[in-house]
N, C-alpha and C positions, 0 to 999 in steps of 0.2 A: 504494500500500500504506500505509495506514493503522494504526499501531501504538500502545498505551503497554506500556511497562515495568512491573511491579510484583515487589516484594521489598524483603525489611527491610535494612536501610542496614548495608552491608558486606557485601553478597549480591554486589555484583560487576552489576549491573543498570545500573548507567552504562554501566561497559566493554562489556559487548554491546551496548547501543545506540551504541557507536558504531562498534565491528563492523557492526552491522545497516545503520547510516547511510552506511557506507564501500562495502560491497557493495552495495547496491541505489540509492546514488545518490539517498538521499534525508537532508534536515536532521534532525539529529539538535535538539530543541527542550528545554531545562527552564527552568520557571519563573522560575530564580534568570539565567539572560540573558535571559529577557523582560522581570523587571523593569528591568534593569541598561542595557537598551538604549531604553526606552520611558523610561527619565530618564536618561539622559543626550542623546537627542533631543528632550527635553521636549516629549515629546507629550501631549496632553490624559489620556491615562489616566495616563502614563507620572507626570506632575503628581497627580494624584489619588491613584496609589498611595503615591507619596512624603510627600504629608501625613500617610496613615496609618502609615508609614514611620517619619516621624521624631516621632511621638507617641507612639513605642512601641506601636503595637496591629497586630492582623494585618487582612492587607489583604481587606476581602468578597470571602467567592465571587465573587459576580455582576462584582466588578471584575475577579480572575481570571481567569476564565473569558472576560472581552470581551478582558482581552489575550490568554489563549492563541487564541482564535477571530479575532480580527484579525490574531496573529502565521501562520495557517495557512492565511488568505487570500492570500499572499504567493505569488509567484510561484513560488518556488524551490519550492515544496510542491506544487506541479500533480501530481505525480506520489507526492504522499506524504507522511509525517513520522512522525518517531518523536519519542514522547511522554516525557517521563524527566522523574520526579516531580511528576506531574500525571495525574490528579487524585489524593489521599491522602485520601477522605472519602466517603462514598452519595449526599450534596447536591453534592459536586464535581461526581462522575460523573454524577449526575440531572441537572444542570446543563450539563453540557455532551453527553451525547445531546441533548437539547432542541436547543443551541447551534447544532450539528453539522444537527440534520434540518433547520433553517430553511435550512440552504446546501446541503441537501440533498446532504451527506454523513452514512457513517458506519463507525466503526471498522472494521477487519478482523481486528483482533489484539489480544488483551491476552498480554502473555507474561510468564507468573509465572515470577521463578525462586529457587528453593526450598534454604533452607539454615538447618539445626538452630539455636537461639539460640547452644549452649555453640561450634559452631563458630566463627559470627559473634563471638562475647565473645575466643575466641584470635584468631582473624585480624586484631578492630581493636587490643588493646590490648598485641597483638605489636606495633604499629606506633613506630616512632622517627621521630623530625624533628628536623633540624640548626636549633641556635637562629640561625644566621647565613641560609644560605643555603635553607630550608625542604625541602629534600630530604629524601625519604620512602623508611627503610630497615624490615625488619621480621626479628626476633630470628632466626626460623624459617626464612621463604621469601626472604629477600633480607636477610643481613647485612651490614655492613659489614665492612672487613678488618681493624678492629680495633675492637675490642669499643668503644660508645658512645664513636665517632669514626665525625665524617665522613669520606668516603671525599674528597668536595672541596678543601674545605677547612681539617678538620681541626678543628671546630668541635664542643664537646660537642652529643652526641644526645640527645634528651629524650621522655619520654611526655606527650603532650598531654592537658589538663582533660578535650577531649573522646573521648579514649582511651581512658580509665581504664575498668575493668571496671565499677564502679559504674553511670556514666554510659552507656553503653555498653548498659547493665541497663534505665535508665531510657529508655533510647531505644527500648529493643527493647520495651518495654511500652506504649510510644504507639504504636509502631508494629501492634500487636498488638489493640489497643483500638480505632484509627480505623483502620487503612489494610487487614487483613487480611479486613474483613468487602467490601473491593470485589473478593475472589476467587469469593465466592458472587455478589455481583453480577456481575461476567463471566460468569460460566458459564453462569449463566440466560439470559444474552444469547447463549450460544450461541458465543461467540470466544476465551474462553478455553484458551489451554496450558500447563503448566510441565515446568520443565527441572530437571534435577539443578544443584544449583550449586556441591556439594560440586568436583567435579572442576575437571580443568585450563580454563583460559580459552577453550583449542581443543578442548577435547570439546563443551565447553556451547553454543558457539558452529554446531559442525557438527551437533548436535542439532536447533535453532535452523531453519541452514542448509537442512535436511532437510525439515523441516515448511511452512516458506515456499516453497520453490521456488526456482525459476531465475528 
């Protein structure tokens, strides 16, 4: 089974994929450990991303794409992988069907999962983080027992740079400008689904559950 994720950042789209990764016994994959693991093994790509890396510039597609495509040759993936934040872009995605048919795979699943901006703007800049030990409490769905204190250690809570509604704003607007236009791309492709993402962790997930199988 063959999967990626799509939804805008604080959709909650990790967390099912690693629901989805945990039931069906397959790697749950994003970009940000493929890089991480291709340098610090310092493998030939692993090298080449890292220059673009520490030049400040974003690393090509085409070098993407041969890590997510070498990462999914991997053994542990015979039976699968879910995709999480990969691809974000029409040349990603165009680039890796291409990727995909030369190995003569291809996806089975794109799974959108779908949640209002104004929701996502409460849910992230609800969030708190202890300055000491980075524990994540949020005003609403999970406070602490005393108002901006940790619950640990006792440590002031704080609202993160990338928190703040602003930001948050600004995020949701790249997200909307590159990543939202690869929904009409799935669906053409015919593997597209979405889920509510409003609701609880376990609704969206046995929605999910449903639609995939056993």
């Amino acid at each position: 089974m063959k999967i990626i994720m799509l939804g805008a950042p604080g959709a909650g789209k990790g967390t099912q994929a690693k629901l989805i990764a945990k039931k069906y016994a397959i790697p749950h994959i994003s970009t940000g450990d493929i890089f991480r693991e291709n340098i610090k093994n310092g493998t030939d790509l692993g090298k080449l991303a890292k220059g673009y890396m520490d030049r400040g510039e974003l690393v090509p597609d085409e070098v993407v794409v041969k890590l997510v495509v070498d990462r999914i040759k991997a053994d542990d993936c015979a039976d699968g992988f879910i995709l999480d934040g990969f691809p974000r872009t029409i040349p990603q995605a165009e680039s890796l069907t291409e990727a995909l048919a030369r190995e003569k795979m291809v996806l089975d699943y794109a799974i959108d999962v779908e949640v209002p901006d104004e929701v996502i703007i409460k849910r992230i800049s609800g969030r708190r983080a202890c300055t000491q030990c980075a524990a994540i409490y949020h005003v609403d769905f999970q406070p602490p027992k005393r108002e901006g204190i940790c619950d640990t250690d006792g440590s002031e809570l704080v609202l993160r740079n990338d928190d703040k509604p602003e930001t948050v704003l600004k995020r949701l607007n790249v997200y909307h400008a590159q990543t939202q236009p690869l929904i009409d791309y799935y669906k053409k492709e015919e593997i597209l689904f979405a889920v509510d993402g409003t609701r609880s962790t376990d609704d969206v997930f046995s929605e999910i559950e449903e639609h995939l199988g056993d």
